[in-house]
C-alpha positions as CSV (number, residue, x, y, z in Angstrom):
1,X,16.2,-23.3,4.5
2,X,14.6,-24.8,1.2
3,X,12.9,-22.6,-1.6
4,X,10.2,-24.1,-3.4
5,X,9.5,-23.6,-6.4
6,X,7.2,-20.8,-7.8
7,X,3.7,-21.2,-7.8
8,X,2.7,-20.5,-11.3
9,X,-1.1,-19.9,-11.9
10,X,-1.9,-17.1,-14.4
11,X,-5.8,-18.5,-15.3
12,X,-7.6,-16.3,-12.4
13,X,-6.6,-14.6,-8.9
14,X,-9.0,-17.5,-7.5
15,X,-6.9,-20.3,-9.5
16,X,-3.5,-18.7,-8.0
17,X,-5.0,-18.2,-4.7
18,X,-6.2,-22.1,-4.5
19,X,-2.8,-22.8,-6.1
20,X,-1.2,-21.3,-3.0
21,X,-3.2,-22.8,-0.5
22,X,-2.4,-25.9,-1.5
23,X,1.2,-25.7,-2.1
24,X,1.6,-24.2,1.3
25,X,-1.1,-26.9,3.1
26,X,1.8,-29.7,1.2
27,X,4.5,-28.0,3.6
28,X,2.2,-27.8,6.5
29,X,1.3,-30.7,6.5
30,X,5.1,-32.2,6.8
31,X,5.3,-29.7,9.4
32,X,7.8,-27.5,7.9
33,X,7.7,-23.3,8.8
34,X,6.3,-21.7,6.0
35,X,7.5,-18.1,4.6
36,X,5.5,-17.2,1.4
37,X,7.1,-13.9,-1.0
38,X,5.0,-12.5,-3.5
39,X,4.8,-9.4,-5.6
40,X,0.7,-9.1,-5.1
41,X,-0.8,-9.0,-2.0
42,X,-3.8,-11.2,-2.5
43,X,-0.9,-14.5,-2.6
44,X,-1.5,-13.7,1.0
45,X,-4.8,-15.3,1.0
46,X,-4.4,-18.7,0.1
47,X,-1.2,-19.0,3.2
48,X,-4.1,-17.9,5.4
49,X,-6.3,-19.9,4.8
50,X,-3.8,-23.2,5.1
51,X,-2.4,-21.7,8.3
52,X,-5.9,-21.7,9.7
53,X,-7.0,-24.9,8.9
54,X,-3.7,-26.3,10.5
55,X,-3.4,-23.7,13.6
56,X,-6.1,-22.9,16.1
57,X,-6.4,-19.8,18.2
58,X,-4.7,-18.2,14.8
59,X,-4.6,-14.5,14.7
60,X,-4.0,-12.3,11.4
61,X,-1.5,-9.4,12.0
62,X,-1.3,-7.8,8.9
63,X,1.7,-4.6,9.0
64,X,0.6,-2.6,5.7
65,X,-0.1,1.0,4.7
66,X,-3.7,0.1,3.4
67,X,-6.7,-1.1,4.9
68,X,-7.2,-3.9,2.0
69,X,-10.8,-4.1,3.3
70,X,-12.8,-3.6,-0.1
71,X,-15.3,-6.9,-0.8
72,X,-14.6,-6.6,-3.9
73,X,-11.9,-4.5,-6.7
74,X,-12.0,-4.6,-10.4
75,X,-14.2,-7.3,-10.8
76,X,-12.9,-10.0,-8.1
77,X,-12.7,-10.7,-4.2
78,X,-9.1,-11.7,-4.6
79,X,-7.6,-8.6,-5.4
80,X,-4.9,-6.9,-3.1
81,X,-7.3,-4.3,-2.5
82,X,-9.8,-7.3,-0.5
83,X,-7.2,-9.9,0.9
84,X,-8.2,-8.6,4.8
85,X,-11.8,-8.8,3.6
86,X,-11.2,-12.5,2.8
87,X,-8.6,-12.7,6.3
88,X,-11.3,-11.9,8.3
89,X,-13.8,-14.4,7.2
90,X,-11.4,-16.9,8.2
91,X,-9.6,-15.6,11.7
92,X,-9.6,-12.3,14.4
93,X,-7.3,-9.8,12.6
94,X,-5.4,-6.9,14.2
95,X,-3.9,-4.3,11.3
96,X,-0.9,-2.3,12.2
97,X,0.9,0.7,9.9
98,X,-2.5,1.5,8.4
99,X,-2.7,5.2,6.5
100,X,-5.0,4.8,3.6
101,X,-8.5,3.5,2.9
102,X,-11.6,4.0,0.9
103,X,-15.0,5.2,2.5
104,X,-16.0,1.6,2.3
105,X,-13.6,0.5,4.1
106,X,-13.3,3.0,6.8
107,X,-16.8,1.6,8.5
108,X,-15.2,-1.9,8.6
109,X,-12.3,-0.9,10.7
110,X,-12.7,-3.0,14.3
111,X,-11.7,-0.8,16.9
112,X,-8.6,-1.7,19.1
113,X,-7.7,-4.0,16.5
114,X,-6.3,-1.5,13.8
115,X,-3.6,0.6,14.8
116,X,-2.8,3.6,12.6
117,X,0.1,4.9,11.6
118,X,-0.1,8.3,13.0
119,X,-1.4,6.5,16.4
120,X,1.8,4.8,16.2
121,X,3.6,8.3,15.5
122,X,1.9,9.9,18.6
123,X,2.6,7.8,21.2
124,X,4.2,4.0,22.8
125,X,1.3,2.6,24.6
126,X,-0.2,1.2,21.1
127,X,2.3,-1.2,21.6
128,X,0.7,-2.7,24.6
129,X,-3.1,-3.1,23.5
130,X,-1.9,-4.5,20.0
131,X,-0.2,-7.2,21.9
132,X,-2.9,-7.7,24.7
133,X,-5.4,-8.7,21.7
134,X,-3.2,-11.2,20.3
135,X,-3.8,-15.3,20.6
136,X,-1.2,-17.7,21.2
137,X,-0.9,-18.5,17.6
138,X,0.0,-15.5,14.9
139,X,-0.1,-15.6,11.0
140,X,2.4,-12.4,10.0
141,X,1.1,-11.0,6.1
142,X,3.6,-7.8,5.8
143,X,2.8,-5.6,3.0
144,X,6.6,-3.7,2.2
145,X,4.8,-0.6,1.6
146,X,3.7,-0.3,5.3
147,X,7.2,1.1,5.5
148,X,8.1,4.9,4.9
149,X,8.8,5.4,0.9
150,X,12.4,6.9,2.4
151,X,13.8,3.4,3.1
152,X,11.0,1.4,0.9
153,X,10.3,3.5,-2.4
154,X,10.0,-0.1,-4.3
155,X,6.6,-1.2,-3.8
156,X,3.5,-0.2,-5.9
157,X,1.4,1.9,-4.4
158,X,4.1,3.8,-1.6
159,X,2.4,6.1,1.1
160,X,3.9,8.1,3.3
161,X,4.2,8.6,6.5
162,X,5.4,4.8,7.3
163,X,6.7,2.9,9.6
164,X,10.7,3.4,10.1
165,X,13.2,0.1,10.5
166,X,14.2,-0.1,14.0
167,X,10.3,0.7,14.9
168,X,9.4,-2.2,12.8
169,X,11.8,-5.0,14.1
170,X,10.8,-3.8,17.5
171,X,7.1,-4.5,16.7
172,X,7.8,-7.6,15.2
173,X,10.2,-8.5,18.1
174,X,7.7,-7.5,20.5
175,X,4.7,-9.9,18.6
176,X,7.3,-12.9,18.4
177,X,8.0,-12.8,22.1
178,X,4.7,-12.5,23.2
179,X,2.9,-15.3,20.9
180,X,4.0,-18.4,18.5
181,X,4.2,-16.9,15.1
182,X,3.4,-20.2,13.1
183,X,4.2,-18.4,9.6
184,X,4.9,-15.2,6.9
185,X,4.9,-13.7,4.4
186,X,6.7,-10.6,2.8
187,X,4.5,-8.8,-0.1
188,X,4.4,-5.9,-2.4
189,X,8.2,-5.2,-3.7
190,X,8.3,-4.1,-6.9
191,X,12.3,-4.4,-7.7
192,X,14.0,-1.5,-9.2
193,X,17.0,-2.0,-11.3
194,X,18.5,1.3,-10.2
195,X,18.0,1.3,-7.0
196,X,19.0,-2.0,-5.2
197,X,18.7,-1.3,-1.1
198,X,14.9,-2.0,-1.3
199,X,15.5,-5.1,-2.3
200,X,17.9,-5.7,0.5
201,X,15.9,-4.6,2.7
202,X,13.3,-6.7,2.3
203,X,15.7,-9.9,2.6
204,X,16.8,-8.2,5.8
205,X,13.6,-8.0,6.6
206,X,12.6,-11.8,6.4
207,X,16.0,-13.0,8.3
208,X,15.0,-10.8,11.1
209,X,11.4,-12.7,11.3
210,X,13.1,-16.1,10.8
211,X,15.6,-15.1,13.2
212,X,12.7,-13.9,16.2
213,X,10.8,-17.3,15.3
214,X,13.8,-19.7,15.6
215,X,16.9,-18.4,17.8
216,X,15.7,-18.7,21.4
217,X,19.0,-18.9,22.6
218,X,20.7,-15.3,22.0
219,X,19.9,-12.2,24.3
220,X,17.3,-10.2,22.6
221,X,19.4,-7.4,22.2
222,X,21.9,-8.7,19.7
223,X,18.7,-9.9,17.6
């Protein structure tokens, strides 16, 4: 495992989103697995739209407690509030964990490709339409505040009623065995000097992807 060096672009979201997409298109391109961490969600977009140009049959899961749907927030189209507006005008998208949107975005939700969180709460078979809509090749964006503020209060904007841990390697388990997941990324933790188990759980978090996307050879159980 190598970490790269920050991408540092402060001049406009659109600078630091073409900023990321071309750092991450460098890895791609020596065919190296790409995980991409960032405090604001729209650092999502610019992995995206690399992963697309170098994967077909891609499809978007994004795991997050907001719809991110808006065209536009405060002035730009590359706010976290838009970054599935932007996904979708690159690849199909199917959002999971989803308990908060605007008006707006409400009549741009695709039906049986956004599962929300109380349809998770209510009931399994979710489980097996989310995965009957996905293509063999799937770009993970994970917004930490998808989860409950009871194990993740270290994010931004915190909703609640959230996914749970065990509920969410299971989904992610579930997504890895049934398509290639070709890259990640892990958004939204705002660290907390006080409180340090967010922060530990998000690193949890990213060893259990890297672990579903590279050990084949372990019974699924002990993952």
């Amino acid at each position: 495992i190598h970490t790269a060096e920050p991408v540092l672009e402060n001049e406009s979201p659109d600078a630091m989103v073409q900023a990321v997409h071309k750092e991450v298109k460098k890895y791609l391109n020596r065919n190296k697995f790409t995980v991409t961490l960032g405090g604001e969600h729209s650092v999502s977009i610019g992995a995206i739209q690399a992963h697309a140009k170098k994967f077909e049959d891609l499809t978007i899961v994004q795991i997050d407690a907001h719809a991110d749907l808006r065209d536009e927030y405060m002035g730009s189209k590359y706010n976290h509030a838009c970054v599935m507006a932007r996904a979708k005008e690159i690849a199909p998208c199917i959002q999971i964990g989803i308990r908060s949107m605007s008006v707006e975005e409400s009549f741009k939700l695709e039906p049986g490709r956004i599962f929300l969180a109380r349809d998770i709460n209510d009931s399994e078979n979710w489980k097996y339409d989310m995965l009957s809509t996905l293509s063999n090749n799937v770009y993970i964006t994970f917004d930490l505040d998808a989860l409950d503020p009871s194990i993740m209060p270290s994010t931004g904007t915190p909703e609640p009623g959230g996914l749970l841990w065990y509920e969410t390697i299971e989904i992610l388990r579930r997504i890895s065995e049934k398509a290639n997941i070709v890259g990640f990324d892990v958004v939204e933790l705002a660290p907390n000097p006080i409180d340090k188990a967010p922060d530990f759980l998000a690193a949890k978090l990213i060893y259990k992807l890297l672990t579903y996307k590279f050990i084949d050879n372990i019974p699924r159980q002990e993952k």
